[in-house]
N, C-alpha and C positions, 0 to 999 in steps of 0.2 A: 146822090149817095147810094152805092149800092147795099142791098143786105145781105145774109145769108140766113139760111133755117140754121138754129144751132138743135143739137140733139137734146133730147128731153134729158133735164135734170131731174136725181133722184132727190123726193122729197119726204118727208116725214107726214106721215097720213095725222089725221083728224084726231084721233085715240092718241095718237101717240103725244103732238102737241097739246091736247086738254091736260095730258099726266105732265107735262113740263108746265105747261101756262094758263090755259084757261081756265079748266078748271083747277089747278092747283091754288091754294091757299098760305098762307103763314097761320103754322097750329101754335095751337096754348095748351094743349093737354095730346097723350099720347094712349095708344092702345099696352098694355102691360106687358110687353111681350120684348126679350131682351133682342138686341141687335148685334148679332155676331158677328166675330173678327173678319169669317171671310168677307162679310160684306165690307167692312171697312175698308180693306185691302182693296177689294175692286173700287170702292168710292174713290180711293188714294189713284188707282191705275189712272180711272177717268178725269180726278180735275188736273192732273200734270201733263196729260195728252195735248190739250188747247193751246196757243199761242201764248208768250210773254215776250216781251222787248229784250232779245239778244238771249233767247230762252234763260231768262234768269231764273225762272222758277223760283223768288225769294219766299211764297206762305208755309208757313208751318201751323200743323196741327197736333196741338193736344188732346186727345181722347181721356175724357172725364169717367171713370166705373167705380171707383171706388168708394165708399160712402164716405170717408174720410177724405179725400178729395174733392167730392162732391160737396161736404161741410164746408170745404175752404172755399171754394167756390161760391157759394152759397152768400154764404157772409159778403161774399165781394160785389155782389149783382144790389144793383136800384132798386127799390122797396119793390116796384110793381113787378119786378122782371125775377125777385127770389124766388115765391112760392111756387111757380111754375119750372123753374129752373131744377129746385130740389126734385120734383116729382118725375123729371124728364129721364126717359129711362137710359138714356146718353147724353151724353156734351161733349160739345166739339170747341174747344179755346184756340181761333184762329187767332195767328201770330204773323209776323214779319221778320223775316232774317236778315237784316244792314251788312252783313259779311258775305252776302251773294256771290261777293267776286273771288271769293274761296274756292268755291266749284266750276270756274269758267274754264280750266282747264277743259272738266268734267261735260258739260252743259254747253257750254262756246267754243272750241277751241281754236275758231277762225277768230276768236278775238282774246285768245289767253293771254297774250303780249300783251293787252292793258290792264292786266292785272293789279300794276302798281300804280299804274294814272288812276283808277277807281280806290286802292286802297287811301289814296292822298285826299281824296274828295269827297269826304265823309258828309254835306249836303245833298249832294249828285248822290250817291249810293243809297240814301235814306229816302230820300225823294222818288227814286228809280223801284224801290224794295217797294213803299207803301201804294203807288200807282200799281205797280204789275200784283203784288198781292191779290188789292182790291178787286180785281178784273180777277183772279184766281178763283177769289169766294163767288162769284157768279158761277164762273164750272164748278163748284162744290156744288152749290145750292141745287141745279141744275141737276146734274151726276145723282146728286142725295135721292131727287124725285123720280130721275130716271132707275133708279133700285127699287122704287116702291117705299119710299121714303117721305114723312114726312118731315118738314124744315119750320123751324121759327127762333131765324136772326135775330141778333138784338145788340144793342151799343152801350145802353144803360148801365155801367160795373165800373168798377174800379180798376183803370187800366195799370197803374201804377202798382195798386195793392198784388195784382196776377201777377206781374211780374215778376215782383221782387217772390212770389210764395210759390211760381214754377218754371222761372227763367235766366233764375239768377248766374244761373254759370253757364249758360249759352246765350246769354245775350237776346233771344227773341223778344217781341215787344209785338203783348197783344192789342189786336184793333175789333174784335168781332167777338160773340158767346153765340153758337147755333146749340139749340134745343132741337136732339135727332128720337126720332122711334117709326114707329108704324101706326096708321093711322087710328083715328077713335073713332069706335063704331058709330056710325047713322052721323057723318061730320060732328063728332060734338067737339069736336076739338079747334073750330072754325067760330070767327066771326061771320055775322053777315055779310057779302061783297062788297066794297064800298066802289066808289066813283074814281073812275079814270078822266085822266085830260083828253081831251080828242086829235087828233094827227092836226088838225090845223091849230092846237093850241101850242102844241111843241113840237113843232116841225116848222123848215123854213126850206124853199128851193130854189138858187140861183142860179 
């Protein structure tokens, strides 16, 4: 079999992966310092960049500011996941849009003709929304840190209660609370690293 040299790929240096993964963390408290629109806006630019199946792009995001909002919010998170939640100087109420195929004109339009075979298949469209989302919130999470962001997901809330108190008349249906700011001085906003599997515990090669 023969080979060839292929040309060097460009990679992400050492610094730049530790800000994405090694060293980055899931925080629980946040440095005081408010997070401005335009960052949001570029957060927005980057996670819609990446890949989704038939570019559905179905996550939606809520940006949490208001104290009033943040109250109802509040109320809706898991005993351990409120008090951090209130004090987070943003939230993000990642959601899922089941009406994706509204915009395939927009988003696909090498597949706008199935617009009505997905409107019929309200399974298939839910199913399609909550996978491609999922795979979204990683470029969020991802995007957030590449800003200089810190990130702490969490599932613990009442998805039903969001819902109905910020989705009612678009239909979204949240699945995620990310708790956004910028970091706390000297990590204090970090658990200690816990323990990873190792590549031969969750990897296989056939």
């Amino acid at each position: 079999m023969s080979t060839t040299t292929a040309e060097p790929v460009r990679v992400l240096d050492e610094e730049a992966l530790g800000l994405l993964f090694t060293h980055a963390h899931t925080a629980n408290s946040f440095a005081p310092i408010e997070v401005p629109d335009s960052v949001l806006e570029r957060l927005h630019e980057l996670t819609v960049m990446p890949p989704t199946a038939m570019n559905t792009q179905p996550l939606r995001i809520l940006w949490v500011r208001s104290p009033e909002a943040k109250t109802t919010v509040g109320a809706l998170m898991g005993e351990g996941n409120r008090e951090k939640t209130l004090a987070a100087p943003l939230v993000a109420v990642l959601a899922f849009d089941a009406a994706w195929h509204e915009h395939l004109e927009t988003l696909a339009p090498f597949r706008a003709a199935a617009k009505d075979t997905f409107a019929a298949n309200e399974p298939m469209r839910v199913g399609m929304a909550k996978t491609n989302a999922a795979i979204q919130m990683g470029y969020f999470l991802l995007a957030a840190r590449g800003l200089g962001l810190d990130v702490g997901p969490q599932a613990g809330f009442d998805a039903k209660g969001m819902d109905e108190a910020f989705f009612a008349e678009n239909g979204w249906q949240s699945f995620a609370v990310v708790n956004l700011g910028y970091p706390a001085a000297d990590g204090a906003g970090y658990r200690e690293r816990q323990a990873r599997l190792g590549f031969e515990q969750q990897t296989l090669t056939v």
